[in-house]
C-alpha positions in Angstrom: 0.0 0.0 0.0 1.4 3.3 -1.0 1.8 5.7 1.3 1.6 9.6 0.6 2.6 13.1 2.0 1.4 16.3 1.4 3.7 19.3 1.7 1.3 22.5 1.2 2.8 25.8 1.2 0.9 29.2 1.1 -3.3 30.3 1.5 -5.8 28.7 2.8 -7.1 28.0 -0.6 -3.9 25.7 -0.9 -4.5 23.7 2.4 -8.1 23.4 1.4 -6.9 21.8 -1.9 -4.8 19.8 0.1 -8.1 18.2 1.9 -9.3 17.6 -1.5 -6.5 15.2 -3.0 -7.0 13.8 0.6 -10.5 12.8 0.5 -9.4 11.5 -2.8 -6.8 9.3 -2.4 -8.4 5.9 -1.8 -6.9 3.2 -1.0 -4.0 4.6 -0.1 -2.3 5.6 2.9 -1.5 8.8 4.7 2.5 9.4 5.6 3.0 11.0 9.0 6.6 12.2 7.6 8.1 12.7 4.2 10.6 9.7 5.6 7.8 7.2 5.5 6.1 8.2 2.5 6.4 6.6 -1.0 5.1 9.5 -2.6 5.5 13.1 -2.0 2.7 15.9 -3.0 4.1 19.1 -2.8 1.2 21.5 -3.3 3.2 24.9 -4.4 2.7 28.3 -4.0 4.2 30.7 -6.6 2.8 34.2 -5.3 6.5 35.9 -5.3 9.9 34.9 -6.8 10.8 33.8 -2.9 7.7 31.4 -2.8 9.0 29.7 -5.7 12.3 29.5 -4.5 11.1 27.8 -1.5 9.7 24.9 -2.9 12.2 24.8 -5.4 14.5 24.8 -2.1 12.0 22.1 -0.2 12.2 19.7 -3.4 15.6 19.9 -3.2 16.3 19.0 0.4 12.8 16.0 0.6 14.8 14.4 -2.6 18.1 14.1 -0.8 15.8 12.8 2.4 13.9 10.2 0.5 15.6 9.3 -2.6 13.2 6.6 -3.1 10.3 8.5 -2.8 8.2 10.2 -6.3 8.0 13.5 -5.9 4.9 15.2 -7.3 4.4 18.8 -8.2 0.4 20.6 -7.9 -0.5 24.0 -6.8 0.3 27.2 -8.4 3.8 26.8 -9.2 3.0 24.0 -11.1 1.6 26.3 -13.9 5.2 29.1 -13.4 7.8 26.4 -12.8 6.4 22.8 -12.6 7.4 22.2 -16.8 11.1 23.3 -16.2 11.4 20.8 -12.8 9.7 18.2 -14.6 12.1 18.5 -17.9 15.1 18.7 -15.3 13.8 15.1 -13.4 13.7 17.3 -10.4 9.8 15.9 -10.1 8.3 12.4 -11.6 5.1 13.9 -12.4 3.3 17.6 -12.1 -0.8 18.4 -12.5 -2.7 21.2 -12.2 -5.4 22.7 -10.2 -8.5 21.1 -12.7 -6.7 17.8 -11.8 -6.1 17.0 -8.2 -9.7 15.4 -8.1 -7.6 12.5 -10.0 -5.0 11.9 -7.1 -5.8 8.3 -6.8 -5.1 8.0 -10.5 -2.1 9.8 -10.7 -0.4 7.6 -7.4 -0.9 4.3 -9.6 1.3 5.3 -12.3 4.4 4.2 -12.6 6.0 6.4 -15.5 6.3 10.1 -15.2 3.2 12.5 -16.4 2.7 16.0 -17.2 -1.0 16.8 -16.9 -1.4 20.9 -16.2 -5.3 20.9 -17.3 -6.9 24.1 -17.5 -7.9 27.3 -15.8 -11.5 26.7 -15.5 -12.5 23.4 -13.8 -13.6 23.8 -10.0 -13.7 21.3 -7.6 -17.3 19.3 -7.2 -15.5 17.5 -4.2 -17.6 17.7 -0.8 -14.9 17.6 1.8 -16.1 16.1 5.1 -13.1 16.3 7.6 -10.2 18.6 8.2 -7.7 16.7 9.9 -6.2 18.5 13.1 -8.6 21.2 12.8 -11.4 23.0 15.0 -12.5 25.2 12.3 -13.9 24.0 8.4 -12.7 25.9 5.3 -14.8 25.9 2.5 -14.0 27.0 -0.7 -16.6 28.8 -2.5 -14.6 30.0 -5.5 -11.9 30.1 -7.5 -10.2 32.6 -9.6 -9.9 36.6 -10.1 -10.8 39.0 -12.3 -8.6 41.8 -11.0 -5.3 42.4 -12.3 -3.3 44.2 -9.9 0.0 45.3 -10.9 2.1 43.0 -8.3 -0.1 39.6 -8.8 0.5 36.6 -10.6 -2.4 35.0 -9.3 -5.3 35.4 -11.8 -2.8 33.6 -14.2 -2.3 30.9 -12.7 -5.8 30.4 -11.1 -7.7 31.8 -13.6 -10.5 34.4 -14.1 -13.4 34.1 -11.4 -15.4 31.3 -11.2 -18.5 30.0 -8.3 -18.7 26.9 -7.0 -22.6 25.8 -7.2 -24.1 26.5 -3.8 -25.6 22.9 -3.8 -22.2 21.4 -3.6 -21.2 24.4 -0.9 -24.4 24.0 1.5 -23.9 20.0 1.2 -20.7 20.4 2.2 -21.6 22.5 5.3 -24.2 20.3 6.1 -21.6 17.3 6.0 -18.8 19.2 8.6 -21.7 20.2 10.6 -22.5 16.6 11.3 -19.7 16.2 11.8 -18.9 19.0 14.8 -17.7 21.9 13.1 -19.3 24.6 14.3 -17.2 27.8 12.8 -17.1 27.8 9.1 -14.6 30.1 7.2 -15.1 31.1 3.5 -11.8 31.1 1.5 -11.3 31.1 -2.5 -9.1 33.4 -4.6 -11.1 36.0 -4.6 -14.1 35.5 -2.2 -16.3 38.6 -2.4 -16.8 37.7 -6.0 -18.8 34.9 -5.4 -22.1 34.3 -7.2 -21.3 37.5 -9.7 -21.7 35.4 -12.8 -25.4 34.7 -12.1 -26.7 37.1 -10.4 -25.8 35.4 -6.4 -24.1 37.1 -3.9 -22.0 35.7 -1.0 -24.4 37.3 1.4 -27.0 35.3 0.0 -24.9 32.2 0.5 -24.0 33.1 4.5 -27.8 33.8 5.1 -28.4 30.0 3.7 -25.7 28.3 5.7 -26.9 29.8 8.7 -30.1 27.9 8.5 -28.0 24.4 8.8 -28.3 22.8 12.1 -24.8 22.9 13.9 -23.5 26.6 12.2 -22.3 28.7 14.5 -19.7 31.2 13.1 -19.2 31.9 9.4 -15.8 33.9 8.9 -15.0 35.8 5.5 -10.9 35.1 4.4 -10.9 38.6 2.6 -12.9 40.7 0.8 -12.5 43.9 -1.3 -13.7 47.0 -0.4 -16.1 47.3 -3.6 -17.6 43.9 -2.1 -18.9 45.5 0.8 -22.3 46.3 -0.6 -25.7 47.5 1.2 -26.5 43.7 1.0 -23.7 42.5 2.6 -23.5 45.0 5.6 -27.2 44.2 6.7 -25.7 40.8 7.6 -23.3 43.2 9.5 -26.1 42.6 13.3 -26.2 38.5 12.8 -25.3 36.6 15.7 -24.2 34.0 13.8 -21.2 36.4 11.7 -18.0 36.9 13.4 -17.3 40.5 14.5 -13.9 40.4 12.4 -13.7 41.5 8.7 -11.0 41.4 6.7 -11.0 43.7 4.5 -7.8 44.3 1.3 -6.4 47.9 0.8 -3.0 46.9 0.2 -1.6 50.7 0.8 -3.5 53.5 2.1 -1.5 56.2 -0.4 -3.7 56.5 -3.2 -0.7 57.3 -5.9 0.5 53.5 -4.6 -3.0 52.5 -4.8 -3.0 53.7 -8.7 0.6 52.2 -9.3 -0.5 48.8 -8.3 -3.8 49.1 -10.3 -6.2 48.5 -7.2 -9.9 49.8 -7.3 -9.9 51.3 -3.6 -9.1 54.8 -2.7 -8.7 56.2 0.6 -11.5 58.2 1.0 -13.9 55.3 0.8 -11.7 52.8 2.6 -11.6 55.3 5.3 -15.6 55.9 5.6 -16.5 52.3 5.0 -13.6 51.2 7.8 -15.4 53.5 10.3 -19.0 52.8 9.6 -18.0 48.8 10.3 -16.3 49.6 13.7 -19.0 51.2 14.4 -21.4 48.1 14.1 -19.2 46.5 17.0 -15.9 44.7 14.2 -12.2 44.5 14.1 -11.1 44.7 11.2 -7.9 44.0 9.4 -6.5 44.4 6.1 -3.6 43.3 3.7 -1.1 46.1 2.9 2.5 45.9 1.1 5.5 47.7 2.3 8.2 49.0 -0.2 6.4 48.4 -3.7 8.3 50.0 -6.3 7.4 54.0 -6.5 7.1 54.0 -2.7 8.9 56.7 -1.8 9.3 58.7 1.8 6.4 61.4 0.8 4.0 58.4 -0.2 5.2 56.4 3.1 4.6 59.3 5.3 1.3 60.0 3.9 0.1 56.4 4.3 1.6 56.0 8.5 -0.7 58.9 8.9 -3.8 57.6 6.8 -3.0 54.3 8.9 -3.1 56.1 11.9 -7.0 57.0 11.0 -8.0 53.9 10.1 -10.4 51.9 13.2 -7.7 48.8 12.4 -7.2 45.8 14.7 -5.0 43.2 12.3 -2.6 43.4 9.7 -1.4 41.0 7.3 1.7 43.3 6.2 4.0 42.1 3.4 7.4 43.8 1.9 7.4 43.8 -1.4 8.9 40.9 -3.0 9.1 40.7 -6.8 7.2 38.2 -9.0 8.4 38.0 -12.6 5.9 38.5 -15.3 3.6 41.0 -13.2 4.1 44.7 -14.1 5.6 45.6 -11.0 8.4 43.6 -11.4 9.5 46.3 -14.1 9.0 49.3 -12.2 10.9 51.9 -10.9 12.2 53.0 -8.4 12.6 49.7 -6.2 12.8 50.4 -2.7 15.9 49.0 -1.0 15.4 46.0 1.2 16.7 47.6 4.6 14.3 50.9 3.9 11.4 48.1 3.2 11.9 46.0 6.2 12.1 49.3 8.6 8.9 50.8 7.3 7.4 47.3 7.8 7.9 46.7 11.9 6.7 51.0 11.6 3.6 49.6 10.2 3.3 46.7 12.3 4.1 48.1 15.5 1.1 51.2 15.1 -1.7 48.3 14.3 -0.2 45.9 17.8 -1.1 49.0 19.3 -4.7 49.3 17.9 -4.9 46.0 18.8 -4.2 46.4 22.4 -6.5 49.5 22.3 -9.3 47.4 20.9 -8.8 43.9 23.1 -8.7 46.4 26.8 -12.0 48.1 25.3 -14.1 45.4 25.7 -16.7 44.6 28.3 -18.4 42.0 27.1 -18.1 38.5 26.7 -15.8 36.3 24.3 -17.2 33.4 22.3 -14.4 31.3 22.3 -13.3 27.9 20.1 -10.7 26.3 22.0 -8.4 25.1 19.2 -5.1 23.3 20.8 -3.5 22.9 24.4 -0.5 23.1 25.1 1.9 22.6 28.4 -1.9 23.0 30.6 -3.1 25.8 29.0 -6.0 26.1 26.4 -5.4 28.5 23.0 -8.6 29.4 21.2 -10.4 32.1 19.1 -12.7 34.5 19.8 -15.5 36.4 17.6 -12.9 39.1 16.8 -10.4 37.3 15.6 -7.8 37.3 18.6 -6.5 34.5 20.4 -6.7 33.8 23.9 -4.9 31.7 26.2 -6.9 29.7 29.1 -5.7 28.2 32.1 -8.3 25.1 33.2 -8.2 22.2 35.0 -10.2 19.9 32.7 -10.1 19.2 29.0 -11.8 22.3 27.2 -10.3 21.5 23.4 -13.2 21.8 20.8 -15.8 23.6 23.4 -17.1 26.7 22.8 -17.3 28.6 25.8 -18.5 32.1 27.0 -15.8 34.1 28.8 -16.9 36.7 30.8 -13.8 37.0 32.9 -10.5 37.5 30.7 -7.3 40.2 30.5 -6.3 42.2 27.8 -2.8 41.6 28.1 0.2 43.3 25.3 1.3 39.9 23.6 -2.6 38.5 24.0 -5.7 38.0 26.0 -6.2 35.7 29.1 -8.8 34.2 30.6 -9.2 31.6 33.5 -12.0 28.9 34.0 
């Protein structure tokens, strides 16, 4: 019996892949370690040269580990850099995103394959477990239709494309029978759910909050333009949780027209506030050190960020990714300038953060995730974690903690 490993590297979109090929391997076997394994998946990210080189770095090294183990190649990179490993025997066989579904197929061959597909399958598999997980993602999308300057994505994933909510609600229906209670929509480009014909993703949250067993619903990301009237009178239901996170990716708008985005600040800014208003954190994606950024453009966006009701940050420093237009602009900013700005940027949103987590006075809904060493670690509805000390077993409860301290590195609580 064969035995397989999966190595996944980057979004959620990539590890919910990854529960895809698993649901669909068969009769075969899951490795615990790439030592074990007969065959290694690497599922590949390929959203910046250094991605790339990473699993270009991690093929590498698992080859010299197991050098009796096949080494196949999926993901995103597979469509950048999976034909050059394959023609240098780096990898014994590489498919694309419209064929993982045919895992089971691919593990019985014995001679090397090249099978990239296309860019507009999506998955019809209904995913019923996540191993090691409290919380379900579902993907209810795939694709983008914007074209920002710095992203490779939409070329490699295609244009935007909706799963059918059939498939989608039987899924939720399946986890939910299963105990998952928290639910988190993830795709390439989530907000643009449903656009094709006429759906909407608020549509789709009101529906899965009608199955037995949901809980929570979390969005991965959404654009500003996605927030529409419909979407923010799901804003007040108990079963949304009170953390948005919403893309700018720069709050200058000259750096928002270099990297071709449709935000600006004005709107960011009024839409940011009437949310925080409605009782949400928030958080947002923004890039430090894209090409153009200079110190007038960096000082105007620390004090637009200083405006912003923010409570998270997913901040990035620019990395180049050949074959987007950014890649070609000028001038770059140097590394040392980049990575300065970056813990600036950082640092002002931990302090939001703190501001936010010591101003409330009401209760956390928590999912208690993972233990470790005694204590408990879990999320609540706002998207900050929280440490519990208890003497019994809480992993996988929800519980409702009224008692709890807002401390600098994270909240605490005690049962």
């Amino acid at each position: 019996m064969k035995r397989v490993f999966f190595k996944t590297f980057g979004c959620r979109t990539n590890q919910f892949d990854t529960q895809v090929m698993i649901s669909r391997l068969g009769e075969f076997e899951i490795a615990k370690s790439e030592e074990e394994a007969d065959v290694i998946v690497v599922n590949s990210c390929t959203v910046t040269n250094g991605a790339d080189s990473g699993v270009r770095g991690y093929i590498n090294q698992v080859g010299r580990k197991n050098e009796k183990a096949k080494i196949f190649l999926t993901g995103c990179g597979a469509i950048t850099k999976g034909e050059s490993l394959f023609k240098s025997n780096k990898v014994d066989g590489v498919f694309g995103h419209s064929e993982k579904e045919k895992i089971s197929r691919f593990l019985k061959r014995e001679e090397r394959f090249y099978e990239i597909g296309d860019l507009e399958h999506i998955d019809t598999t209904v995913v019923e477990q996540f191993v090691g997980k409290s919380r379900a993602f579902i993907k209810i999308q795939e694709g983008c239709d914007f074209r920002c300057s710095y992203c490779i994505i939409p070329y490699v994933r295609g244009d935007a494309r909706s799963q059918r909510e059939d498939i989608i609600l039987k899924q939720v229906e399946k986890l939910a029978a299963n105990g998952f209670g928290e639910f988190i929509l993830t795709g390439t480009n989530v907000g643009s759910y449903g656009k094709e014909r006429g759906d909407s993703i608020a549509k789709l949250m009101k529906r899965m909050s009608l199955i037995r067993g949901v809980r929570r619903i979390r969005v991965g990301s959404l654009e500003p333009i996605q927030i529409t009237d419909e979407f923010k009178e799901i804003l007040k239901e108990p079963w949304m949780a009170k953390h948005l996170h919403i893309a700018l990716q720069h709050t200058s708008d000259r750096m928002l027209e270099l990297m071709n985005r449709r935000n600006r600040f004005k709107d960011d800014l009024k839409l940011f506030e009437e949310i925080a208003e409605a009782g949400y954190a928030i958080g947002t994606d923004f890039i430090v050190g894209h090409p153009g950024e200079g110190e007038d453009e960096w000082k105007e966006a620390v004090m637009r960020l200083k405006m912003l009701p923010l409570t998270h940050i997913h901040a990035f420093t620019y990395s180049k990714r050949d074959g987007t237009p950014s890649s070609t602009m000028k001038p770059q900013v140097p590394g040392d300038i980049a990575k300065s700005r970056h813990r600036e940027l950082t640092q002002i949103v931990r302090e939001k953060n703190y501001i936010f987590r010591s101003s409330l006075d009401s209760a956390l809904e928590v999912l208690v995730e993972s233990e470790k060493e005694g204590k408990y670690v879990g999320l609540d509805q706002y998207f900050n974690k929280i440490e519990i000390e208890s003497e019994r077993d809480i992993k996988g409860e929800w519980l409702m903690l009224e008692s709890f301290e807002a401390a600098k590195e994270g909240n605490r609580g005690r049962l």
